[in-house]
C-alpha positions in Angstrom: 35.0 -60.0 -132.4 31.3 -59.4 -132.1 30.0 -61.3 -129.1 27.5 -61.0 -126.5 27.2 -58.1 -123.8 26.6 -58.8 -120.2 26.3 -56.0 -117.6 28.1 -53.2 -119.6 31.3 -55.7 -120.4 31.8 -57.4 -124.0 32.7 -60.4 -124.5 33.8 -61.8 -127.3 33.0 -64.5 -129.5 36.4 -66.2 -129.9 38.4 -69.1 -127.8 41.5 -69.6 -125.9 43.8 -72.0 -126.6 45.5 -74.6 -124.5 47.9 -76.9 -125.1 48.1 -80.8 -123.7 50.6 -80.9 -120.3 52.3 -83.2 -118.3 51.9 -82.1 -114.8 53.1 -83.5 -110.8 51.3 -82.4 -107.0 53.2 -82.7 -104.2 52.5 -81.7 -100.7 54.7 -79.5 -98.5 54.3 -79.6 -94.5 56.2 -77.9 -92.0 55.3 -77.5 -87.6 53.7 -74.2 -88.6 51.3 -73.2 -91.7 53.4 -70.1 -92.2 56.8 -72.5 -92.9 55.2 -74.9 -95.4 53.6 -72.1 -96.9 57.4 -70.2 -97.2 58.7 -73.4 -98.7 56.1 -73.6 -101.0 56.0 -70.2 -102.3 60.0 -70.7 -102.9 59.8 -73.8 -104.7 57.5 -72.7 -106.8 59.1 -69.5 -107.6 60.0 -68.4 -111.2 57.4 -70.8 -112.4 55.1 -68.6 -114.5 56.0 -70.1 -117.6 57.9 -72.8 -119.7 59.1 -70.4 -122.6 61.3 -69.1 -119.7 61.3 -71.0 -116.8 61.6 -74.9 -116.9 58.2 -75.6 -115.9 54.9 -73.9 -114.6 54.4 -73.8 -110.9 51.9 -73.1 -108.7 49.9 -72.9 -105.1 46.8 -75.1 -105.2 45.6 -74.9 -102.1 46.5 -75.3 -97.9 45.4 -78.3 -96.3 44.4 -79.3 -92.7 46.4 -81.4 -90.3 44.1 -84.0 -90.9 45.0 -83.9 -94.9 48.8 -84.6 -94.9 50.7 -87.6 -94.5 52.3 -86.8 -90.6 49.5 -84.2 -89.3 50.9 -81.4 -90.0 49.7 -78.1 -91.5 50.4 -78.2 -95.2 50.3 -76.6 -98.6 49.7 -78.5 -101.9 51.9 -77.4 -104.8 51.3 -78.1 -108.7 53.8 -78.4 -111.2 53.2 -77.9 -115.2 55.8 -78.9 -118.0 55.5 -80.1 -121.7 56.9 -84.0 -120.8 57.3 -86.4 -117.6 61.0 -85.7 -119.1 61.3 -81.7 -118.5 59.5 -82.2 -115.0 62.5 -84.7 -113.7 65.5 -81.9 -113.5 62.8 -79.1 -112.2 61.6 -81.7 -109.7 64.5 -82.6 -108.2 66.6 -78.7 -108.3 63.1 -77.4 -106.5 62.7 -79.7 -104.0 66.5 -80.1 -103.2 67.2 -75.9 -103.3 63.6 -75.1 -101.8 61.8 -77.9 -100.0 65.2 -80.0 -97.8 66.8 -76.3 -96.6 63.3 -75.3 -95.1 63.2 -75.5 -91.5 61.4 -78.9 -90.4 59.8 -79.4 -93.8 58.6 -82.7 -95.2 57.9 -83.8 -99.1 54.6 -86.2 -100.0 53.5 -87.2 -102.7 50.1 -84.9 -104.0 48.6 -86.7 -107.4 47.3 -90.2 -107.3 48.6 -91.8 -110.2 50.0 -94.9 -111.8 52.1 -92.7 -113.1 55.0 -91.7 -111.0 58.2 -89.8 -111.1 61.1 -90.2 -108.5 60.6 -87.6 -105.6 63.3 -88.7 -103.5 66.1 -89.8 -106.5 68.0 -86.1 -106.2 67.4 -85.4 -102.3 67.8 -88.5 -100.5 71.6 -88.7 -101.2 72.0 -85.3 -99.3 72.1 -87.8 -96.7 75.9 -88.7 -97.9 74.9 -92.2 -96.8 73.1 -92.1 -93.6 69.8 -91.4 -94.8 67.3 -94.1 -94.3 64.4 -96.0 -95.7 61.2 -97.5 -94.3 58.0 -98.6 -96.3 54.3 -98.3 -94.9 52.0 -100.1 -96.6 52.6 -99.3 -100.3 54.4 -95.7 -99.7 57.9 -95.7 -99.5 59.4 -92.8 -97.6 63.4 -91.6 -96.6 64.4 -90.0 -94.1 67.6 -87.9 -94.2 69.3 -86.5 -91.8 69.6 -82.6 -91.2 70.7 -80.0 -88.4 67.0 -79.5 -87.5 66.4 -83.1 -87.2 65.3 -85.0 -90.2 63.6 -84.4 -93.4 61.3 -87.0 -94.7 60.6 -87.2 -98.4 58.4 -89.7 -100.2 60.2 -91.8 -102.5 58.1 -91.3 -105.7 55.2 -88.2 -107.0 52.4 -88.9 -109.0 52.3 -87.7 -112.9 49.6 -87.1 -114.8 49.8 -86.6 -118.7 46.3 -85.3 -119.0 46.9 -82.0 -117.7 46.3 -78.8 -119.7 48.2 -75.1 -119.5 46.7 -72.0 -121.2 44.1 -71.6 -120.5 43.5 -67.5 -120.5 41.3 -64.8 -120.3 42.4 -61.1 -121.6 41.0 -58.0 -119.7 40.4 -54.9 -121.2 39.6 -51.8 -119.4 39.6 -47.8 -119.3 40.9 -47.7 -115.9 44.2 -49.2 -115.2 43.7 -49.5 -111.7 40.4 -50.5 -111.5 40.6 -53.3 -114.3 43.9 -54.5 -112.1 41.3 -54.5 -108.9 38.7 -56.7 -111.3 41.2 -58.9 -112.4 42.7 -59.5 -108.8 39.1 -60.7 -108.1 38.7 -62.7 -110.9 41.9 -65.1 -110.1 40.7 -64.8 -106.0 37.5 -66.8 -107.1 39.8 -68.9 -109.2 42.1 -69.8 -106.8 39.2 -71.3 -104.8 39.2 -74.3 -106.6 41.0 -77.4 -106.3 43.7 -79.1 -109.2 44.4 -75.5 -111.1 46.9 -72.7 -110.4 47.5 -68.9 -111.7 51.5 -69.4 -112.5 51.9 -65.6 -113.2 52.3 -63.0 -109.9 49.5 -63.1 -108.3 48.0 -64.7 -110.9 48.0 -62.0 -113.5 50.5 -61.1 -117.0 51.3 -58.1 -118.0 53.3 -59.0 -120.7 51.1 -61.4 -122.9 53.1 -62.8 -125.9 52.4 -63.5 -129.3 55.0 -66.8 -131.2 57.9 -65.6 -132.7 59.7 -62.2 -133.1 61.4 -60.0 -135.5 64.8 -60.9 -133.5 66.2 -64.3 -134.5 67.0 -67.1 -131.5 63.4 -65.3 -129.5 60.3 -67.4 -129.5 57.8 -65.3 -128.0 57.3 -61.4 -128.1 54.7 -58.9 -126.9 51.3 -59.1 -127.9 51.3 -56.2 -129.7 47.5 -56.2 -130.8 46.3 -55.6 -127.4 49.4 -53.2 -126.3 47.8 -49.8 -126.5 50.2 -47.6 -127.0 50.6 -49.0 -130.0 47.3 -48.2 -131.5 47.9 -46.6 -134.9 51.0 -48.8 -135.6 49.8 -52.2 -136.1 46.3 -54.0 -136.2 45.1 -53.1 -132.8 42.4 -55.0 -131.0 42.2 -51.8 -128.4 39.2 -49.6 -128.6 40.3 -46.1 -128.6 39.3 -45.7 -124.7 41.2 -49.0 -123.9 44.6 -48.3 -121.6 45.2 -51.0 -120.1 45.1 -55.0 -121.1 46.1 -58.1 -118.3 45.6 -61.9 -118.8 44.8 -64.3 -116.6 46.9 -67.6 -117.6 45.4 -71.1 -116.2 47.2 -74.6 -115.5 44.9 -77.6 -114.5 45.2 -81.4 -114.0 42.1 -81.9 -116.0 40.6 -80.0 -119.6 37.1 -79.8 -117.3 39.2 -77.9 -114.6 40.4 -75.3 -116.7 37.2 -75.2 -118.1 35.8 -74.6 -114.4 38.4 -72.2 -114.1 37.7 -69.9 -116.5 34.0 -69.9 -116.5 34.4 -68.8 -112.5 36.9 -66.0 -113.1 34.4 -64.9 -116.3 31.9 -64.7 -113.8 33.9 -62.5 -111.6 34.5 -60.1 -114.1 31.1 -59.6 -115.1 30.1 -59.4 -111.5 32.4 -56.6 -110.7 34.1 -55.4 -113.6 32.2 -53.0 -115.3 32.3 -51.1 -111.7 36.0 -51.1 -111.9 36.5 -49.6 -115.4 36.5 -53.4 -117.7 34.9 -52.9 -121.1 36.2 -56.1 -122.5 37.1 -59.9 -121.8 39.4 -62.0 -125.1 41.0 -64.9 -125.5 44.7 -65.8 -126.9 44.5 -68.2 -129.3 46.6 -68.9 -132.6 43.8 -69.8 -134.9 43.3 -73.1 -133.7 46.3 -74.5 -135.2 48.8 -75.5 -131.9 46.9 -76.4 -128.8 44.6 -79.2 -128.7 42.6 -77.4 -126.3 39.8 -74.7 -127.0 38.0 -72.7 -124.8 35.2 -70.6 -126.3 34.0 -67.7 -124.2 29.7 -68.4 -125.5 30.5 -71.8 -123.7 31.6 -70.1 -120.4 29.0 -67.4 -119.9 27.0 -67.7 -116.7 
């Protein structure tokens, strides 16, 4: 799609499309950065993406002592589904398997809502009856009882139903390693902002999707136009020196944070990426007609 060209890299005139999401914070601490940061990668593991997964999970950011709820290091965690209604199971199976077994962990609440789900509903009755309750000020916390000591869990989570997931950029690039090094900075600057996460490893996908398949009960197959070894096959959108193609995928709390989002890891590639081998940055979209949200490149450019 003809676009503009910035600094050797295309980009193309074209959007990506989002789609309206429900979505939860919640923030992990532990005695030590390094065990609230373990239980946080765990609970948000196999998170990268609701046609698989159960619901979109992410790192937002560590916080400071001074941040959390008992003065301890912490890590805030984000959580993306389609309804308040697919986050409840995915809340409670993450934060009972992941966040309770950690050693000397703690669950708070990370979202200021009206909104709220119930954080402590599945957990708490790991106490088997002992577990306890005590209310400061408007927060209601348990504590339940455990080999290390206690864990304490915050009886209800914020939920917002303004969030937004899918936002995306596609990279295209001559050199497969070098476009992976551009694209590794791209989600680095990303990940520097608050209230959005990168659900895929490390941030990146390999395996961008396209609705439907040839193969009945699949909802999602590869993206063949930008696979380029099939170029020749089907109606390619690689360039004959293209041989290699990642995406960045993007979950917010807001529309203007994915927004943000993608205009900073834009800005990174067109920094570095025509050094590292990038000819190209796309969108995924499906013509406008599913998400509510669209994010046109000519909008984004610095």
């Amino acid at each position: 799609m003809s676009g503009k060209t910035i600094n050797g890299i295309a980009i193309d005139d074209t959007f990506a499309e989002a789609f309206g999401m429900s979505a939860l914070g919640l923030v992990i601490t532990a005695d030590s950065l390094k065990w609230a940061m373990i239980s946080a990668q765990v609970m948000t593991g196999f998170g990268t993406s609701v046609i698989g997964c159960g619901a979109e999970c992410g790192i937002d950011r560590a916080l400071s002592p001074d941040e959390t709820p008992d003065g301890r290091p912490g890590v805030r965690v984000l959580m993306f589904g389609f309804s308040p209604d697919s986050l409840v199971p995915q809340l409670r199976n993450r934060v009972g398997q992941c966040v309770l077994t950690s050693p000397g962990s703690a669950c708070y609440n990370g979202l200021d809502s009206p909104t709220t789900l119930g954080l402590a509903a599945g957990p708490r009755f790991f106490g088997d009856g002992w577990q306890t309750a005590k209310k400061l000020g408007d927060r209601r916390f348990w504590r339940v009882p455990t080999m290390d000591g206690e864990f304490v869990i915050e009886d209800k989570c914020g939920l917002t139903t303004d969030a937004v997931g899918g936002g995306n950029l596609l990279i295209l690039g001559r050199d497969r390693a070098g476009l992976l090094e551009a694209t590794e900075a791209a989600v680095e600057a990303i990940n520097k902002l608050d209230d959005v996460i990168t659900p895929f490893p490390g941030g990146i996908v390999r395996s961008g999707s396209k609705v439907g398949s040839k193969y009945k009960g699949a909802v999602a197959s590869t993206n063949d136009a930008f696979c380029p070894t099939l170029k020749g096959a089907v109606a390619t959108e690689c360039s004959p020196d293209t041989i290699a193609v990642l995406e960045i995928v993007i979950d917010g709390l807001t529309s203007k944070s994915v927004a943000e989002a993608m205009r900073v890891g834009l800005k990174a590639l067109i920094d570095v990426g025509a050094a590292k081998g990038v000819t190209r940055v796309s969108a995924g979209n499906y013509g406008g007609k599913l998400g509510q949200h669209h994010y046109h490149l000519k909008d984004l450019l610095p």
